[in-house]
C-alpha positions as CSV (number, residue, x, y, z in Angstrom):
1,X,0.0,0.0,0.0
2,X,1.0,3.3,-0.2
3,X,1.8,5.9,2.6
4,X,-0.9,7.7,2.6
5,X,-3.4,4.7,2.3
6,X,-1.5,3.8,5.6
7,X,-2.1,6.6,7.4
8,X,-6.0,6.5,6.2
9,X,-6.5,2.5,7.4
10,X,-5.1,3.2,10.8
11,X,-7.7,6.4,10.9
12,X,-10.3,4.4,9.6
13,X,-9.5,1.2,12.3
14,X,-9.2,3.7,15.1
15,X,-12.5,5.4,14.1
16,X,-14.6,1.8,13.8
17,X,-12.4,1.0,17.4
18,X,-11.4,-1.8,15.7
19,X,-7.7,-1.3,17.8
20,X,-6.3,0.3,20.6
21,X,-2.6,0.6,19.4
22,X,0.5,0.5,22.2
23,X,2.9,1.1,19.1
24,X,2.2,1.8,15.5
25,X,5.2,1.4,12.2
26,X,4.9,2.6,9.2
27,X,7.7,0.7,7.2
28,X,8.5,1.6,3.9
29,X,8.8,-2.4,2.6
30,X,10.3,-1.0,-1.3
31,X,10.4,2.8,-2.9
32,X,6.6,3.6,-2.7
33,X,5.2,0.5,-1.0
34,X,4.4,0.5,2.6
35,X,3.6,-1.9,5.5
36,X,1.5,-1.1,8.3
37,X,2.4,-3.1,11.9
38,X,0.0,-2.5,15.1
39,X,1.0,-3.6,18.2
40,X,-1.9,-3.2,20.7
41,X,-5.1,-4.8,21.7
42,X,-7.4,-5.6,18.7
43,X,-10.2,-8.0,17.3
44,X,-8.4,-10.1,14.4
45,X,-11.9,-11.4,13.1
46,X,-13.7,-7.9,13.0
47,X,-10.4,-6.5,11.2
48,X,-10.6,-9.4,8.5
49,X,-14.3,-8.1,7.8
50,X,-13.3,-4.5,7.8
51,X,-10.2,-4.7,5.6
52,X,-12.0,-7.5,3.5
53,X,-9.3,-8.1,0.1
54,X,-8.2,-4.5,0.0
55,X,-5.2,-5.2,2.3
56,X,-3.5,-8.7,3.1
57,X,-3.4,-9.2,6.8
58,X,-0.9,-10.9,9.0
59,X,0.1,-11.2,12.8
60,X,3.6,-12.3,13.8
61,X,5.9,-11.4,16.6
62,X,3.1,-9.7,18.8
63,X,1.8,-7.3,16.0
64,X,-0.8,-7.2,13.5
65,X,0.7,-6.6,9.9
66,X,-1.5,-5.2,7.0
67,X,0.1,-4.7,3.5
C-alpha cells in the first residue's frame, strides 16, 4: 500500500475502534510500497471483515501486519 493509504486505514481502524494501538510502524517495505504493523489490543476477526481483500493481513511477533 502506499503511505498515505497507511495513514488512512489506521484512521479508519481507530475510528470503527477496531484497535487500541501501544505502538504503531509505518515501514517503507520497497520505494513507494508501505507496510502497516500494530501492536496493541485488537479484534483479528472484526479487522478481517473491515479490511475485506483490499489489504492482506498478518500477525507475527506480537503485532498485527496489514500490507
Amino acid at each position: 500500500m502506499k503511505r498515505a493509504e497507511a495513514v488512512a486505514l489506521l484512521k479508519e481502524l481507530g475510528a470503527e475502534q477496531l484497535i487500541q494501538p501501544f505502538l504503531v510502524l509505518i515501514e517503507q517495505r520497497s520505494p513507494d510500497r508501505y507496510q502497516l504493523q500494530i501492536k496493541g489490543n485488537y479484534n483479528l476477526r472484526e479487522i478481517e471483515m473491515f479490511v475485506k481483500n483490499r489489504f492482506s493481513l498478518e500477525e507475527s511477533k506480537g503485532y498485527l501486519i496489514l500490507n
